[in-house]
BALUMLUM-597071 format. One record per residue: x, y, z negated of N, C-alpha, C, CB in turn. Coordinates in nm, 2 decimals. Glycine has a CB too. Layout:
N
+--------+--------+--------+--------+--------+--------+--------+--------+--------+--------+--------+--------+
:    n_u :    n_v :    n_w :   ca_u :   ca_v :   ca_w :    c_u :    c_v :    c_w :   cb_u :   cb_v :   cb_w :
+--------+--------+--------+--------+--------+--------+--------+--------+--------+--------+--------+--------+
:      X :      Y :      Z :      X :      Y :      Z :      X :      Y :      Z :      X :      Y :      Z :
...
+--------+--------+--------+--------+--------+--------+--------+--------+--------+--------+--------+--------+
***
This chain:
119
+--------+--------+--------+--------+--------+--------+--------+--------+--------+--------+--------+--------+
:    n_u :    n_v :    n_w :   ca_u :   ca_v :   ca_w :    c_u :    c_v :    c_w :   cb_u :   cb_v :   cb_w :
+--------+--------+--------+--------+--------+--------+--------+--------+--------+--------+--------+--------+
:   9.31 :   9.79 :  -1.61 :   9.20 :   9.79 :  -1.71 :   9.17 :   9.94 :  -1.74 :   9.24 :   9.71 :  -1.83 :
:   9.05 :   9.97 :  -1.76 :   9.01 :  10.10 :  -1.79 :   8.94 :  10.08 :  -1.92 :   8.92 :  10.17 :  -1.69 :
:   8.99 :  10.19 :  -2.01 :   8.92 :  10.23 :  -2.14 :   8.80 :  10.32 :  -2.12 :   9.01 :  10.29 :  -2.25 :
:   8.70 :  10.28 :  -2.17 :   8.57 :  10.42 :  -2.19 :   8.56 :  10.43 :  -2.37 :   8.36 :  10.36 :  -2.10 :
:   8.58 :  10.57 :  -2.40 :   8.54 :  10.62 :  -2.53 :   8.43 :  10.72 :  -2.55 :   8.65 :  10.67 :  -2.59 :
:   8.34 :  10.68 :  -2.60 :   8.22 :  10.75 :  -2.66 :   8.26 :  10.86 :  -2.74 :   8.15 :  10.65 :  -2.74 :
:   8.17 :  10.93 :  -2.78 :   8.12 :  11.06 :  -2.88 :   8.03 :  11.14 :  -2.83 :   8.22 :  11.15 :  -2.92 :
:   7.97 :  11.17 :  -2.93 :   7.90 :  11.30 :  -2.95 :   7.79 :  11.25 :  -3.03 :   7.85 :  11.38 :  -2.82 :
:   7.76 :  11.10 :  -3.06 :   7.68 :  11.05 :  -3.11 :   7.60 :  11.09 :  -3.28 :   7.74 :  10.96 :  -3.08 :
:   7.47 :  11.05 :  -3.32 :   7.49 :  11.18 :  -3.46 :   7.32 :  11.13 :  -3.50 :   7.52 :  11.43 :  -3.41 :
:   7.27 :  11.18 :  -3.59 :   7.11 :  11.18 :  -3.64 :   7.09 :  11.33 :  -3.62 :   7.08 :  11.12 :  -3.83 :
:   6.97 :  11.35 :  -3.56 :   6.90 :  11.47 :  -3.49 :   6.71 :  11.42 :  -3.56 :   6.94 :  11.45 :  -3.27 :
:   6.68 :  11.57 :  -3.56 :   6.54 :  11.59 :  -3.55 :   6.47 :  11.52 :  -3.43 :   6.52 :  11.72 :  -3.54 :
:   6.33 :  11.51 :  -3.38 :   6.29 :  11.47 :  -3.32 :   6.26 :  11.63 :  -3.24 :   6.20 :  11.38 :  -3.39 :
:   6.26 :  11.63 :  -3.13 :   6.31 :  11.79 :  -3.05 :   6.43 :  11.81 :  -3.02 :   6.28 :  11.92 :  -3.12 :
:   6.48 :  11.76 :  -3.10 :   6.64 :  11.82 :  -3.13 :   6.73 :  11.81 :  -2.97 :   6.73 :  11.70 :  -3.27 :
:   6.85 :  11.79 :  -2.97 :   6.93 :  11.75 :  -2.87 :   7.07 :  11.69 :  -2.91 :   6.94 :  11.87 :  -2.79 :
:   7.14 :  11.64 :  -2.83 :   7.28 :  11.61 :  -2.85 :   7.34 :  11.60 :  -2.74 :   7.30 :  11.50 :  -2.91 :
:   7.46 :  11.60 :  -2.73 :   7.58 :  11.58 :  -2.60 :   7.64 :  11.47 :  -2.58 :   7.70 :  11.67 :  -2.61 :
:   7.65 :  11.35 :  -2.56 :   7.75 :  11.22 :  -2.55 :   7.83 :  11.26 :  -2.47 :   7.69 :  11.08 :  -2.52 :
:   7.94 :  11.25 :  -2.47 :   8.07 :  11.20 :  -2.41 :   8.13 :  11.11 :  -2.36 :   8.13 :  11.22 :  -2.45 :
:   8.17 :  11.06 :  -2.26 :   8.24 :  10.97 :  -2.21 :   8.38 :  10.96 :  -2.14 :   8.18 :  10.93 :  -2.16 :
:   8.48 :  10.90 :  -2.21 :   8.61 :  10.96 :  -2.16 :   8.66 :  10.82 :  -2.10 :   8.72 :  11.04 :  -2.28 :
:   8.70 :  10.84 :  -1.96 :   8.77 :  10.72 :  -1.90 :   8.94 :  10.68 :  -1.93 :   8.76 :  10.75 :  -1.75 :
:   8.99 :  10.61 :  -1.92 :   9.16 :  10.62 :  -1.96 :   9.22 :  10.65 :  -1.81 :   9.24 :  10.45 :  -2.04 :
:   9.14 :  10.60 :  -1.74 :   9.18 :  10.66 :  -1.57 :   9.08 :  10.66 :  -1.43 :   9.31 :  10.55 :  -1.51 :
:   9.10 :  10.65 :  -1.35 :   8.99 :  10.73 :  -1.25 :   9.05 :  10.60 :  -1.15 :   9.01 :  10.96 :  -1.19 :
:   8.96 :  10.53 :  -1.10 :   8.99 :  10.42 :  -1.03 :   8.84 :  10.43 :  -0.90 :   9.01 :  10.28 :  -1.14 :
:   8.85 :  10.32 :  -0.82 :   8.71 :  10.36 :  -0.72 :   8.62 :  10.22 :  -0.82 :   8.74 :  10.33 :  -0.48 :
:   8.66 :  10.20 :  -0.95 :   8.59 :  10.13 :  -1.03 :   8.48 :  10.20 :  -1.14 :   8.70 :  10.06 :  -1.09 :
:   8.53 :  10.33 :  -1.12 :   8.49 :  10.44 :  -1.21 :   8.47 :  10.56 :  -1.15 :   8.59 :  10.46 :  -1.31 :
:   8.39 :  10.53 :  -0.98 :   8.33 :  10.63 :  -0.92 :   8.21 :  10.67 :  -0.98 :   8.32 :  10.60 :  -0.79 :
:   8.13 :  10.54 :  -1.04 :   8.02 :  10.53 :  -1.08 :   7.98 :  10.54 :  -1.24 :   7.99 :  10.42 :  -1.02 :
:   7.99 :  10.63 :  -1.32 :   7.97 :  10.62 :  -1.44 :   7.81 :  10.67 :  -1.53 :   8.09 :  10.67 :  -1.49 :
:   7.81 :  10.57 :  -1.61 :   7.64 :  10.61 :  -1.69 :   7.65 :  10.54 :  -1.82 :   7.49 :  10.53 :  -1.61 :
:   7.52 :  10.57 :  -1.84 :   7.50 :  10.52 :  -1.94 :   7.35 :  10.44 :  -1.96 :   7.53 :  10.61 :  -2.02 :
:   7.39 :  10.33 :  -2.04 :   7.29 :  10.27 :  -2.14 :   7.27 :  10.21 :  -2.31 :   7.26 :  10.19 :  -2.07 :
:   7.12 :  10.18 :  -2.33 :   7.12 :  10.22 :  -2.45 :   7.08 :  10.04 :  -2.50 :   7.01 :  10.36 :  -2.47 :
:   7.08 :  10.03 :  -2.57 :   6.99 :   9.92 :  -2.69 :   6.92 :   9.94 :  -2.83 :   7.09 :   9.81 :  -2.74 :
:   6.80 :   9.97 :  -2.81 :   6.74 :  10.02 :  -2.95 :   6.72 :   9.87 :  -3.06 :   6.56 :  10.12 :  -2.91 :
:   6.74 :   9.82 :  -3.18 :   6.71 :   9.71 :  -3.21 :   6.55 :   9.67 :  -3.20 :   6.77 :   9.69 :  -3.34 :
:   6.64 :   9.48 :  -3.16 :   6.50 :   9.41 :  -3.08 :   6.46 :   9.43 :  -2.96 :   6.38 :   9.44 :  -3.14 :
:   6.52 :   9.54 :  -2.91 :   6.47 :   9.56 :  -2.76 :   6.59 :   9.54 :  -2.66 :   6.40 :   9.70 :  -2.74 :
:   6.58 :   9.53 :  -2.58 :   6.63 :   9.45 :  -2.44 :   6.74 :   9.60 :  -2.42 :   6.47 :   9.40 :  -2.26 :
:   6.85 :   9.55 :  -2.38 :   6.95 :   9.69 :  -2.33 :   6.89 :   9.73 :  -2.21 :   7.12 :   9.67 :  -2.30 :
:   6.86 :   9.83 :  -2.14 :   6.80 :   9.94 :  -2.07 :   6.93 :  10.05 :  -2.03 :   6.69 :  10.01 :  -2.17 :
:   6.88 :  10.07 :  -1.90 :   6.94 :  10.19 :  -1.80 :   6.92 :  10.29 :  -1.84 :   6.91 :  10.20 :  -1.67 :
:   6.99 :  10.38 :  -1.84 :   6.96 :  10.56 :  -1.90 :   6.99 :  10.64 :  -1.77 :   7.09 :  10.62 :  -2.04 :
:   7.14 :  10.63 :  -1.72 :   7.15 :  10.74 :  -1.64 :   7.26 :  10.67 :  -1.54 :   7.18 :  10.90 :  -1.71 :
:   7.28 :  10.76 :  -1.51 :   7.41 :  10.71 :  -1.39 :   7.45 :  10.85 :  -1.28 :   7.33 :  10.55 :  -1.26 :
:   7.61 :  10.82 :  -1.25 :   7.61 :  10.97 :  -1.16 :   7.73 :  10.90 :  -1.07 :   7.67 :  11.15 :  -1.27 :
:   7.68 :  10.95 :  -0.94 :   7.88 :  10.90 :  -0.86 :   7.93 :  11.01 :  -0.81 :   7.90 :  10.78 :  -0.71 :
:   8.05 :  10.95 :  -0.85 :   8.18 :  11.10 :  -0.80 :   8.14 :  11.06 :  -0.60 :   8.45 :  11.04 :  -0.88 :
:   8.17 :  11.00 :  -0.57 :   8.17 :  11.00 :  -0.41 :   8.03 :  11.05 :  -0.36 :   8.20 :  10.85 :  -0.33 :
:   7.91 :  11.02 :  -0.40 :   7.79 :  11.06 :  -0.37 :   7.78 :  11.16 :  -0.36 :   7.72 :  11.04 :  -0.40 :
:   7.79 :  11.25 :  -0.50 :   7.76 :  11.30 :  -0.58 :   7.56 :  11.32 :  -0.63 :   7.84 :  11.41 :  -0.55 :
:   7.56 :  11.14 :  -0.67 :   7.39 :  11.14 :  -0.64 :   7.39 :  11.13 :  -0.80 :   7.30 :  10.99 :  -0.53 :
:   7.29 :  11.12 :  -0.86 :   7.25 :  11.15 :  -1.05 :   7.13 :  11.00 :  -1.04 :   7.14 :  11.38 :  -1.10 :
:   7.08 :  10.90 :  -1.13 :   7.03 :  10.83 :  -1.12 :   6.98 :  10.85 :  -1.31 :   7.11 :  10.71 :  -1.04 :
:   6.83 :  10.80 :  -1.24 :   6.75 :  10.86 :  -1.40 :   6.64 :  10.70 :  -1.43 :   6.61 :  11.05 :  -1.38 :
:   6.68 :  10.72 :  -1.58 :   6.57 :  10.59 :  -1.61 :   6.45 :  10.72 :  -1.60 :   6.58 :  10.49 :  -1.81 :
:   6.32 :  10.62 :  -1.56 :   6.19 :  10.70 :  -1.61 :   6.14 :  10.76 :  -1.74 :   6.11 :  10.63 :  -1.58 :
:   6.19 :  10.70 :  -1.84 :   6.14 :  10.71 :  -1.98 :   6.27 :  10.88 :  -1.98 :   6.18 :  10.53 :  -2.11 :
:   6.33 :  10.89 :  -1.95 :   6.40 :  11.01 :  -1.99 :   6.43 :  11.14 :  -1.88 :   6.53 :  10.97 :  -2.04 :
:   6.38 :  11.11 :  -1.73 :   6.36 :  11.23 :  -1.63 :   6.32 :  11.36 :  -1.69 :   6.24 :  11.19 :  -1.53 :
:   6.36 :  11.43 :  -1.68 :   6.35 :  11.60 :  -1.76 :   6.34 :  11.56 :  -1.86 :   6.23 :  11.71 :  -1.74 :
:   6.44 :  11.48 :  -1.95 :   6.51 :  11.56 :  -2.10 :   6.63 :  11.50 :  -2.05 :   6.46 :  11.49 :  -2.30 :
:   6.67 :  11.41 :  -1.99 :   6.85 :  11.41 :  -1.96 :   6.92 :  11.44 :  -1.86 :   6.91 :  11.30 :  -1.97 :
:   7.02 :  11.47 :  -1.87 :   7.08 :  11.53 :  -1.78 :   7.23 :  11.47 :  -1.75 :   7.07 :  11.66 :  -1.82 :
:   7.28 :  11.42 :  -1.69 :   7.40 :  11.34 :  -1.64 :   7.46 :  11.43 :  -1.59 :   7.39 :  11.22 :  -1.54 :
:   7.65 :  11.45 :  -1.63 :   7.73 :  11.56 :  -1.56 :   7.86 :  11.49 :  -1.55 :   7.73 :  11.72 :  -1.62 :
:   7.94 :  11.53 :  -1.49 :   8.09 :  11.46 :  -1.48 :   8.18 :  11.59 :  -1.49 :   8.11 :  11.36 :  -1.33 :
:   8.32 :  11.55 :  -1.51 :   8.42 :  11.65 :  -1.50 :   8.52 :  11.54 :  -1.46 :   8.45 :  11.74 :  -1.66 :
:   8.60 :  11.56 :  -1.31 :   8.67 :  11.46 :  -1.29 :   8.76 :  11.46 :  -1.32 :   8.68 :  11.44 :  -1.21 :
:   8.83 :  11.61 :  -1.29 :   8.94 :  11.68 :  -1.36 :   9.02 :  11.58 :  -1.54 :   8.85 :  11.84 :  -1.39 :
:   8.90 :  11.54 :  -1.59 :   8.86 :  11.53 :  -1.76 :   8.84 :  11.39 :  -1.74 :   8.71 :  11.61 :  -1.84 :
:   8.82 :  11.30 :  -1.66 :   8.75 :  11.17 :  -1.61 :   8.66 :  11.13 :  -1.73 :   8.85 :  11.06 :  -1.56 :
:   8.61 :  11.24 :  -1.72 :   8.48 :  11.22 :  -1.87 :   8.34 :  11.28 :  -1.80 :   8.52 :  11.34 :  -2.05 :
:   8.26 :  11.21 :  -1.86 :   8.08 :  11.22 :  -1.83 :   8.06 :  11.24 :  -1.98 :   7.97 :  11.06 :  -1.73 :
:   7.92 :  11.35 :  -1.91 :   7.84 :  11.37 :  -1.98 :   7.70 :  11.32 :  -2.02 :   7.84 :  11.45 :  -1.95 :
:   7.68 :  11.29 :  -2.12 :   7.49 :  11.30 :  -2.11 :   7.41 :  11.39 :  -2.20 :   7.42 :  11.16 :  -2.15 :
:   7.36 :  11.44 :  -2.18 :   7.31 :  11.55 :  -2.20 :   7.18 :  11.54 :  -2.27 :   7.32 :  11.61 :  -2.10 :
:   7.13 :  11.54 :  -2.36 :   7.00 :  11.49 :  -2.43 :   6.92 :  11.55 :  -2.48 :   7.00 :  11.42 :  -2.50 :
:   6.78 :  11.66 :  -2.45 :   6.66 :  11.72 :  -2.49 :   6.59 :  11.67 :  -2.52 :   6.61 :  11.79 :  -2.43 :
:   6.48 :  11.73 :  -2.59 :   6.37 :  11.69 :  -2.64 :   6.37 :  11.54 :  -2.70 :   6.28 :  11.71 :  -2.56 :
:   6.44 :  11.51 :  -2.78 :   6.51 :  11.38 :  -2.82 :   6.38 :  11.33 :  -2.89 :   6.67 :  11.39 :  -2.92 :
:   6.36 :  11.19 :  -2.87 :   6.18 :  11.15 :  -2.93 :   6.27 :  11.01 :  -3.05 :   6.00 :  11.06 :  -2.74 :
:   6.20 :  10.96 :  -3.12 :   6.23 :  10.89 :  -3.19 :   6.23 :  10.75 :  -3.14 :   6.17 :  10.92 :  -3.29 :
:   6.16 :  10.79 :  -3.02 :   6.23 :  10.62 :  -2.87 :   6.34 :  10.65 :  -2.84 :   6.15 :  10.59 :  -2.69 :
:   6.41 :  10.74 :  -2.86 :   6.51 :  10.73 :  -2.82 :   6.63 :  10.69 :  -2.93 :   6.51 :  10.83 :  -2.77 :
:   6.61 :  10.64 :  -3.01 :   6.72 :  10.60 :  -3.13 :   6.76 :  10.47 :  -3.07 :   6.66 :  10.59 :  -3.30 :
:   6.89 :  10.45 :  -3.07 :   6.97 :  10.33 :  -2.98 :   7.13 :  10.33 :  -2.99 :   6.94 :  10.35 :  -2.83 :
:   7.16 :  10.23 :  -2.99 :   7.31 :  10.22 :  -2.92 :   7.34 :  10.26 :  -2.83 :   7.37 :  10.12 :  -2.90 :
:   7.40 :  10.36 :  -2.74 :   7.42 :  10.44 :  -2.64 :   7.56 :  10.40 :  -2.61 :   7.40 :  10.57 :  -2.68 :
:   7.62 :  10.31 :  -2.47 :   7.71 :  10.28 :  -2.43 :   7.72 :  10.32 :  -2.30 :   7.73 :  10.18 :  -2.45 :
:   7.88 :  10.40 :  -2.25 :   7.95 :  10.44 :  -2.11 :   7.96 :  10.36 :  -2.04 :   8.07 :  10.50 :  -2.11 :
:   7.93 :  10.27 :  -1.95 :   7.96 :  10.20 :  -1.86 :   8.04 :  10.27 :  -1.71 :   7.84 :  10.15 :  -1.84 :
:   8.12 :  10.18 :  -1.66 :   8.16 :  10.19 :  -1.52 :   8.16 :  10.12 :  -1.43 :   8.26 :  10.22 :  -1.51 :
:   8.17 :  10.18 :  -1.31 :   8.16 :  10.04 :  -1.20 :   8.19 :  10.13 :  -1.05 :   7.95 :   9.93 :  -1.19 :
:   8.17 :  10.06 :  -0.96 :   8.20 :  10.11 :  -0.83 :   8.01 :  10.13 :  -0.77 :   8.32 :   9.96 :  -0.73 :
:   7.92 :  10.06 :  -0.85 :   7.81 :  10.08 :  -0.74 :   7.66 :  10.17 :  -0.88 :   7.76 :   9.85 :  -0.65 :
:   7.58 :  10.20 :  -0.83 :   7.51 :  10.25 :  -0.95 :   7.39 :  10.15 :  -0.98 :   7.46 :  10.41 :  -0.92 :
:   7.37 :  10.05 :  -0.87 :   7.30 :   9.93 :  -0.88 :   7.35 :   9.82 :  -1.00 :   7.33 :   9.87 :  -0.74 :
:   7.50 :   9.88 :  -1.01 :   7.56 :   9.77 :  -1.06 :   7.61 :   9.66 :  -1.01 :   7.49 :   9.73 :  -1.14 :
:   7.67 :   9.53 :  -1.04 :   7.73 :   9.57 :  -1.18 :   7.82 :   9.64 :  -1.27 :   7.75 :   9.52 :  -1.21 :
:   7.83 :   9.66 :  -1.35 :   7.92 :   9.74 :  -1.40 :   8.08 :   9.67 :  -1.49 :   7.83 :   9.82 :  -1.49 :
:   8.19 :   9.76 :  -1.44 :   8.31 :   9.68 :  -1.45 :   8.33 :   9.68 :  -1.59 :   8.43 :   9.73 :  -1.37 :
:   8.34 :   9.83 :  -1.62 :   8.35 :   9.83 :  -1.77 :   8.25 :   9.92 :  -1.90 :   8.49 :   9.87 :  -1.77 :
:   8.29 :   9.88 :  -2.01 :   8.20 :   9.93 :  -2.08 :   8.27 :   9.97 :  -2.19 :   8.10 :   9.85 :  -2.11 :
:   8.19 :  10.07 :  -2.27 :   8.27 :  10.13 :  -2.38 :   8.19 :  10.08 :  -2.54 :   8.27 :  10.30 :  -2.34 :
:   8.26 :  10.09 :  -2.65 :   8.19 :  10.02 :  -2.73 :   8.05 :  10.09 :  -2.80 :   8.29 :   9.98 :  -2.81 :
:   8.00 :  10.24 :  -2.75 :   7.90 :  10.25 :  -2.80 :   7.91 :  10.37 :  -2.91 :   7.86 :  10.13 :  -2.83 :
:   7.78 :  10.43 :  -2.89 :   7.75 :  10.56 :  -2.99 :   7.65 :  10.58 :  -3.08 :   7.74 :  10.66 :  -2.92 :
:   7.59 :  10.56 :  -3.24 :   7.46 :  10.54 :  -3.22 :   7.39 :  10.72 :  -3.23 :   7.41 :  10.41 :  -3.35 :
:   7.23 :  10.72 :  -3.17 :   7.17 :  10.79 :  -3.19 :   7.09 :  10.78 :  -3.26 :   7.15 :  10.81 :  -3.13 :
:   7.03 :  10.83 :  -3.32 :   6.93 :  10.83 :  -3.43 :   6.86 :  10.95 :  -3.39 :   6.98 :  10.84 :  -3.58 :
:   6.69 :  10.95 :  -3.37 :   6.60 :  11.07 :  -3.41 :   6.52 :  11.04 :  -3.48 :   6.55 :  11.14 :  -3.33 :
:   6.51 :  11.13 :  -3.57 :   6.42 :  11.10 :  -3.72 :   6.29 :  11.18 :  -3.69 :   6.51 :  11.18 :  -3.88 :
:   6.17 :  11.11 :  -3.71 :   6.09 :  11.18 :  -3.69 :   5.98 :  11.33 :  -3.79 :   6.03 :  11.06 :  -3.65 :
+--------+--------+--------+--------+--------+--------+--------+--------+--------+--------+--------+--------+
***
């Protein structure tokens, strides 16, 4: 079983930025594939990003292509997400997911970070 833990999560300006974090409890070919997604309330949970250690390919929702940025440290078995120009669509529950494929599905999940941008 693999743990994912969140942070970096916070209330930001609208422009602003933030860093999420994702830390794995271990590195398995279950957790080649790690990302993230979000749930803003009332709306349907949604794909954000995704990166694989064997590819090394990066996978982008459309709504966030040039403001996020997906990075890994394997060494750390932690991912990054990386978040610019933060818009106030973007306020959500922000959860690490893992898996073996970037299609999905995903094995495991972490319990979530919220974001907030205030407009």
């Amino acid at each position: 079983q693999v743990q994912l833990v969140e942070s970096g999560g916070g209330l930001v300006q609208a422009g602003g930025s933030l860093r999420l974090s994702c830390k794995a409890s271990a590195r398995t070919l279950a957790t080649d594939v790690m990302g993230w997604f979000r749930q803003a309330p009332g709306k349907e949970r949604e794909f954000v990003a995704a990166i694989s250690e064997i590819l090394g390919s990066t996978y982008y929702a459309d709504s966030v292509k040039g403001r996020f940025s997906i990075s890994r440290d394997n060494a750390r078995n932690t991912a990054y997400l990386q978040m610019n120009s933060l818009e106030p669509e973007d306020t959500a529950v922000y959860s690490c997911v893992a898996g073996p494929r970037a299609a999905g599905p995903y094995d495991y999940w972490g319990h979530g970070t919220q974001v907030t941008v205030s407009s």
